[in-house]
C-alpha positions as CSV (number, residue, x, y, z in Angstrom):
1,X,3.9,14.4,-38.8
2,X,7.1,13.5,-36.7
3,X,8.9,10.3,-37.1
4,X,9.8,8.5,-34.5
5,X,13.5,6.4,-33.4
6,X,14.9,4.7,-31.0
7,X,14.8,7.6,-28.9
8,X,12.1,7.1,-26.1
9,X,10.7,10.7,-26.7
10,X,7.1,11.9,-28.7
11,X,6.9,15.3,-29.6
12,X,4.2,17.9,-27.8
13,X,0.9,16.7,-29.0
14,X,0.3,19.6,-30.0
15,X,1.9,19.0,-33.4
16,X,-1.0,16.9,-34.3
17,X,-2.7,17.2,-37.2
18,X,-6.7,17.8,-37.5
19,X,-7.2,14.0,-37.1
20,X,-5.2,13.6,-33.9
21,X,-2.3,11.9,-35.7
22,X,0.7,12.6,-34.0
23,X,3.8,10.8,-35.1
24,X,4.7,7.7,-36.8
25,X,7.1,4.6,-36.0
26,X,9.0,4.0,-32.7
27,X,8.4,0.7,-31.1
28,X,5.6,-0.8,-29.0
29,X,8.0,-1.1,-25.5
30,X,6.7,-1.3,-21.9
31,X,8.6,2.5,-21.7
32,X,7.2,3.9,-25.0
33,X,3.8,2.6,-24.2
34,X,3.8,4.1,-20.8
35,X,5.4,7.4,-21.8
36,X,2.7,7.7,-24.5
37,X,-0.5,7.1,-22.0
38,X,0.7,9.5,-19.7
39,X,1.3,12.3,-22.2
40,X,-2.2,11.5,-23.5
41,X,-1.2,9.6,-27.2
42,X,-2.2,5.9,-27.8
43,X,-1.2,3.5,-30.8
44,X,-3.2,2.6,-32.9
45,X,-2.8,0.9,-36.9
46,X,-3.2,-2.0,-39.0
47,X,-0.8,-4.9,-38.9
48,X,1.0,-3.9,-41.9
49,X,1.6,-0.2,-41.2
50,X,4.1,1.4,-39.3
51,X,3.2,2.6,-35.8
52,X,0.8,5.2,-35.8
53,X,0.4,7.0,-32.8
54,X,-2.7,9.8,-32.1
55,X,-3.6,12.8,-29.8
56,X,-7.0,13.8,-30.8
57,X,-8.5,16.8,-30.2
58,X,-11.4,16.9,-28.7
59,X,-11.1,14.0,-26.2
60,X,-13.4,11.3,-25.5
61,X,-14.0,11.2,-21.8
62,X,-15.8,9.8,-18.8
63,X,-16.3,11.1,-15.5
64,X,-17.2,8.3,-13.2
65,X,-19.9,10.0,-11.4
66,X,-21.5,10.7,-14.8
67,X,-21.8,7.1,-16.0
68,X,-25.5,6.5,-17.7
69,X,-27.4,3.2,-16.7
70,X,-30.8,2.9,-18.5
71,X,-33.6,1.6,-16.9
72,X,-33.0,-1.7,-19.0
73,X,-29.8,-2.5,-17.9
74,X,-30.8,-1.4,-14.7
75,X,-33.0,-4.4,-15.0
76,X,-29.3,-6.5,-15.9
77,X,-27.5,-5.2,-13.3
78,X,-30.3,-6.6,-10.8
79,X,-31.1,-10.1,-12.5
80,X,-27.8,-11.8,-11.5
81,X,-27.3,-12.8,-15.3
82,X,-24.2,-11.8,-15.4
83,X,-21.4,-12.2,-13.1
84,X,-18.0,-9.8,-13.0
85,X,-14.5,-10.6,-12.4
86,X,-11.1,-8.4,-12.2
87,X,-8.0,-9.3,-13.8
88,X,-8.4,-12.9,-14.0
89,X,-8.1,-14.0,-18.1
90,X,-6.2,-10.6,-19.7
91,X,-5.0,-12.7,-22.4
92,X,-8.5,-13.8,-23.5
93,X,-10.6,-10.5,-23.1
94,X,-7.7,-9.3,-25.6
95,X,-8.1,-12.2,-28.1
96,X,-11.7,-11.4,-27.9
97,X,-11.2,-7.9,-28.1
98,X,-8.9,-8.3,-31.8
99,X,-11.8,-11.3,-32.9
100,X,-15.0,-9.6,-32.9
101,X,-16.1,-7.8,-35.5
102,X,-17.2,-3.9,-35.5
103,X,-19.4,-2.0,-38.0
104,X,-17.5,0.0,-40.2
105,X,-13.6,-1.8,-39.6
106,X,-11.9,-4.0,-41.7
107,X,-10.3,-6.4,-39.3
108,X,-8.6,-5.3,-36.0
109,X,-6.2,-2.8,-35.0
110,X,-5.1,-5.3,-32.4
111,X,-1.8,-6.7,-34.0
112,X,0.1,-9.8,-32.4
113,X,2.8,-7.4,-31.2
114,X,0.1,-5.5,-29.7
115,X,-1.1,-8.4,-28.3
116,X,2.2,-9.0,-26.7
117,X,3.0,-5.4,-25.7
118,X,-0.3,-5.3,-23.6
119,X,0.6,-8.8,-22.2
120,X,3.8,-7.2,-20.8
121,X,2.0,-4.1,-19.3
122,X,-0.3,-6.7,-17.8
123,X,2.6,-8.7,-15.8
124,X,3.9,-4.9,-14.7
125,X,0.0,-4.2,-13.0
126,X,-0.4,-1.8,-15.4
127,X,-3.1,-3.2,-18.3
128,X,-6.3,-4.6,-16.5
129,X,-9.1,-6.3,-17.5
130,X,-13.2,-6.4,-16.7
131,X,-14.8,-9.8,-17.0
132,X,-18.0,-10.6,-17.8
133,X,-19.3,-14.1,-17.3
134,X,-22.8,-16.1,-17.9
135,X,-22.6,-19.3,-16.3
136,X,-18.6,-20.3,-17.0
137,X,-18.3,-18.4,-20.2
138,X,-16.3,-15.4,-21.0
139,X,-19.4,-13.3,-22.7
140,X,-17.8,-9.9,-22.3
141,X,-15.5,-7.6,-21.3
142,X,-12.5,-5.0,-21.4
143,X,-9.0,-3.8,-20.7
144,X,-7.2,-0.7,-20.6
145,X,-4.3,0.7,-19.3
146,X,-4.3,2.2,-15.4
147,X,-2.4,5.1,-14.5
148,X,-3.3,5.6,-10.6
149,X,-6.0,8.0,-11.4
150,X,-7.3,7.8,-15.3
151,X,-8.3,4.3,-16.6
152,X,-7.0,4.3,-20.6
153,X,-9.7,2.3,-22.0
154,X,-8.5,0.5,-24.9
155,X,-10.9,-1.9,-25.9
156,X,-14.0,-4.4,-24.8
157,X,-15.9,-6.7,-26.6
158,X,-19.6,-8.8,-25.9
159,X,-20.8,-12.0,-26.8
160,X,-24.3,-11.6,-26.1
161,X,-26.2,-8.1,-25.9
162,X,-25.5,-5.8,-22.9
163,X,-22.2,-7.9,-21.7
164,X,-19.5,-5.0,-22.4
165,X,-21.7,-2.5,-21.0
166,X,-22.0,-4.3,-17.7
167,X,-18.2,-4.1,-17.6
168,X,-18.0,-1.0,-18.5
169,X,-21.0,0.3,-16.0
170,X,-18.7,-2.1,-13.0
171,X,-15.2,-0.4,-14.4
172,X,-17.0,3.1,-13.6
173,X,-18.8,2.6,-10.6
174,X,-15.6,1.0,-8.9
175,X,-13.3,4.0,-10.4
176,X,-15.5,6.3,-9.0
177,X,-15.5,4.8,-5.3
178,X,-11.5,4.9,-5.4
179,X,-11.4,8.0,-6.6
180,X,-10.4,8.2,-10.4
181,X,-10.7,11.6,-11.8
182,X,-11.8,10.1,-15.4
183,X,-11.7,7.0,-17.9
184,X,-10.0,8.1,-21.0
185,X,-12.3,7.3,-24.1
186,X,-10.3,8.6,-26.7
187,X,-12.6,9.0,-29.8
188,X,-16.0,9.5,-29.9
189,X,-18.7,7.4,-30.4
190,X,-22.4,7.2,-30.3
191,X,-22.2,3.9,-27.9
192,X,-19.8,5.9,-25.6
193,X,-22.2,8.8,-25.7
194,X,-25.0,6.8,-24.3
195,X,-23.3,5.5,-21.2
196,X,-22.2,9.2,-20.4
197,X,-18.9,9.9,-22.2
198,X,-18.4,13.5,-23.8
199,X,-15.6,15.5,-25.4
200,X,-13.4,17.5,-23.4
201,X,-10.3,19.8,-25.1
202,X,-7.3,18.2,-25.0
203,X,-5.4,20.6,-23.4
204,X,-8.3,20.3,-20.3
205,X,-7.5,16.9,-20.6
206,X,-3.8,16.8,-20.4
207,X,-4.3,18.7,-17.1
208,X,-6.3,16.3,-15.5
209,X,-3.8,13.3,-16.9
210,X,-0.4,15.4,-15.2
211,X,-2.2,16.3,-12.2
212,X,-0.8,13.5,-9.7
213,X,1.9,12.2,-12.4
């Protein structure tokens, strides 16, 4: 495990250990943040540890093209329940995002200074948000961080059943028409299995992230 300073620098993620955890400390800057996305390591801790940043190996992944709709939420997508919007609230699809609760996790690993790290790469047109609305409520949604041809997801979050997967299904389907290579998952899960995310080495991985860095 490396520790980190004030020295805008990780070390090759291939020094991670069986977990995917890479290094430790550092600072939660617009630069570090960036740096760390496009060498393919996130942050991720509690609000009273130190910054913990990860690599894992194998890598959650999406391919666009790939994304899985069910003949239910086929049924979603048609009804008009739901309506999408791009970039319009950030700062409350993160609030929502660190509020609601997820089986197995002890509170959130979205800290206020993450909160206001991901508000800066926001104002730079780098963090994005998916909206989902019913009506004029908020119901749903996600951000992430977009490097020009991988989507970093970071987080989403519903209100009512089937609202983050409608942002997610939108996020993919429009990725795909502009021609992202993949939406970076990170670690696996049994929800991001089911839309169409699988594992992918990281090393394949890294080559796909550098390609048009």
């Amino acid at each position: 495990m490396f520790l980190l300073n004030d020295r805008l620098e990780f070390p090759p993620v291939s020094h991670a250990n069986s977990e995917g955890l890479l290094a430790v400390g550092g600072d939660l800057s617009p630069e570090r943040l960036l740096l760390a996305y496009r060498s393919g390591i996130f942050p991720w801790f509690n609000d009273d540890d130190l910054i913990l940043w990860w690599s894992p190996n194998p890598r959650m992944v999406l391919f666009p093209e790939r994304i899985k709709i069910s003949k239910s939420m086929s049924k979603v997508l048609r009804n008009q329940r739901f309506r999408l919007t791009v970039n319009t609230c950030f700062k409350e699809v993160i609030e929502n995002c660190s509020r609601v609760e997820r089986k197995g996790q002890d509170g959130t690993w979205i800290t206020k200074n993450m909160h206001k790290a991901y508000l800066a790469l926001h104002e730079m047109g780098f963090a994005k948000s998916y909206e989902v609305w019913e009506g004029t409520k908020l119901v749903g949604g996600l951000y992430g961080i977009d490097l020009g041809h991988v989507f970093c997801g970071e987080s989403m979050f519903s209100l009512v059943s089937n609202a983050s997967k409608f942002a997610f299904i939108h996020l993919a389907e429009n990725l795909e028409k502009e021609n992202y290579e993949l939406i970076d998952c990170q670690i696996y899960t049994e929800h991001l299995e089911s839309l169409g995310a699988e594992e992918m080495f990281r090393d394949d991985f890294l080559k796909i992230l550098k390609r048009e860095i």
